[in-house]
C-alpha positions as CSV (number, residue, x, y, z in Angstrom):
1,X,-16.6,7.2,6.7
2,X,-13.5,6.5,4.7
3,X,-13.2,5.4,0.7
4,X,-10.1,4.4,-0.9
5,X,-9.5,4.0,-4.5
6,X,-5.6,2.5,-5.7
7,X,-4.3,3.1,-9.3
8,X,-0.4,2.7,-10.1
9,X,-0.2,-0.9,-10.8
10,X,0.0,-3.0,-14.1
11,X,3.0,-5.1,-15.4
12,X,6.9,-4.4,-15.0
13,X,9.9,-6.5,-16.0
14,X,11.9,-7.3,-12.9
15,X,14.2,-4.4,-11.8
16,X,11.7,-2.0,-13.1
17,X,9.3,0.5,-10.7
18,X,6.3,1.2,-10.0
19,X,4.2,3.7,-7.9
20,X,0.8,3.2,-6.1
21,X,-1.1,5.6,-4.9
22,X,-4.3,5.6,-3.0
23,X,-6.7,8.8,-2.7
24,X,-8.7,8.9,0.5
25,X,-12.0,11.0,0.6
26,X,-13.5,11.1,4.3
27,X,-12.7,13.0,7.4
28,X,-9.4,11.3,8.8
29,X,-9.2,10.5,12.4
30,X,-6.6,11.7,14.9
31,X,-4.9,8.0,15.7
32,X,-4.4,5.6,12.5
33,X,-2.3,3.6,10.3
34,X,-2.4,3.5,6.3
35,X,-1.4,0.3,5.4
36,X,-0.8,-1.8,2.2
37,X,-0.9,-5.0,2.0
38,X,-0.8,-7.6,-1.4
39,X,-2.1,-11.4,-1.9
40,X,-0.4,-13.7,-4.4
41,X,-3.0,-16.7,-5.7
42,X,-2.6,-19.6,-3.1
43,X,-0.3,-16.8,-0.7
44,X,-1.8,-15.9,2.5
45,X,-2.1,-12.1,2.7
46,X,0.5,-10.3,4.1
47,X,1.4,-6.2,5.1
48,X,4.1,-4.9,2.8
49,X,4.2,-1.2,4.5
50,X,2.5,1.1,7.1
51,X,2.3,4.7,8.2
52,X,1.0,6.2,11.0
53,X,-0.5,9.4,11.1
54,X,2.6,10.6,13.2
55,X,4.7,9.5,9.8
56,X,6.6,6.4,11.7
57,X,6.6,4.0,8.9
58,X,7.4,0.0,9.0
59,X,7.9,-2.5,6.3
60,X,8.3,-6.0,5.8
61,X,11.6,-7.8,5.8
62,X,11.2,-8.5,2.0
63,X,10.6,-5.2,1.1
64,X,12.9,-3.5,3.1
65,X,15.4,-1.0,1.0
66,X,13.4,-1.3,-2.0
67,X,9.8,-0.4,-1.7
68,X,9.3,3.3,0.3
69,X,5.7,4.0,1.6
70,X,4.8,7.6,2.2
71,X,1.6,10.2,2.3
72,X,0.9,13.9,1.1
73,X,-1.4,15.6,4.0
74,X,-2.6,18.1,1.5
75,X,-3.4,15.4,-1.0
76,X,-5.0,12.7,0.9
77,X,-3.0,10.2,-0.5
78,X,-1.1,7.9,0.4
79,X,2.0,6.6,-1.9
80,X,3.6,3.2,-2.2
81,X,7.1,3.4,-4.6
82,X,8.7,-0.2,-5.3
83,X,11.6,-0.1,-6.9
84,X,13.6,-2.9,-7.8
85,X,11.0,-5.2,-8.3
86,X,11.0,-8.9,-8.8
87,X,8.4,-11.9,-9.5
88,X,8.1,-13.1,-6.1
89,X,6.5,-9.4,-5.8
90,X,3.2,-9.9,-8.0
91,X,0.2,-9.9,-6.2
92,X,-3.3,-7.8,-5.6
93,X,-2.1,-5.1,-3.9
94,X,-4.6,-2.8,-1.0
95,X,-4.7,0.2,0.4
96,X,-5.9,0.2,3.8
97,X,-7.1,2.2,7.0
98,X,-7.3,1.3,10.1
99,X,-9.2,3.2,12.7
100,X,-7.1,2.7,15.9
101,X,-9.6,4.0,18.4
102,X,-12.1,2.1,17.2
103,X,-10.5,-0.7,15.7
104,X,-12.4,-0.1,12.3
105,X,-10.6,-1.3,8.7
106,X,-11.4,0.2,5.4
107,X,-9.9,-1.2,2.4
108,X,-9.5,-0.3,-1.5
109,X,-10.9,-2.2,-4.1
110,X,-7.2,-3.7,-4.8
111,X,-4.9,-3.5,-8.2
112,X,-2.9,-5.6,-9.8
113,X,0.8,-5.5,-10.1
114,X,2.7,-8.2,-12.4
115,X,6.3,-8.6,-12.8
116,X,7.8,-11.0,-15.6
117,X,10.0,-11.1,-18.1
């Protein structure tokens, strides 16, 4: 059993930052990637950034050199810092889990981040 809450987001002008973060409470399996992934209205969803629990991380092409995902073992959480940010980057943005083993997915509730002038 895995539960992940976001907070972070809200509204930035472009070229401003933001961080996400996402708090997981549960026991966390030996093979797995954290994951976030955003939805713009009438956009298909797509993954922004993922981690694996060995720490090899991968983003997409549109994200790449701005946004830096990363996790505190300690903590439980895992971290999503975009900087640079533009309007094309609004969306509902999720936190996710996926159980490689099994093949299981757990996802946050989603939060919002807006960027406009």
């Amino acid at each position: 059993q895995v539960q992940l809450v976001e907070s972070g987001g809200g509204s930035v002008q472009p070229g401003g930052s933001l961080r996400l973060s996402c708090a997981a409470s549960g026991s966390m399996l030996s093979t797995y990637v954290l994951g976030w992934y955003r939805q713009a209205p009438g956009k298909q969803r797509e993954l922004v950034a993922g981690i694996t629990n060995a720490d090899t991380t991968n983003y997409a092409d549109s994200v790449k050199g701005r946004f830096t995902i990363s996790r505190d073992k300690a903590k439980n959480t895992a971290y999503l810092q975009m900087n640079r940010l533009k309007p094309e980057d609004t969306a509902v943005y999720y936190c996710t889990f996926d159980d490689i083993p099994t093949g299981r997915d757990y996802w946050g509730q989603g939060i919002q981040v807006t960027v406009s002038s």
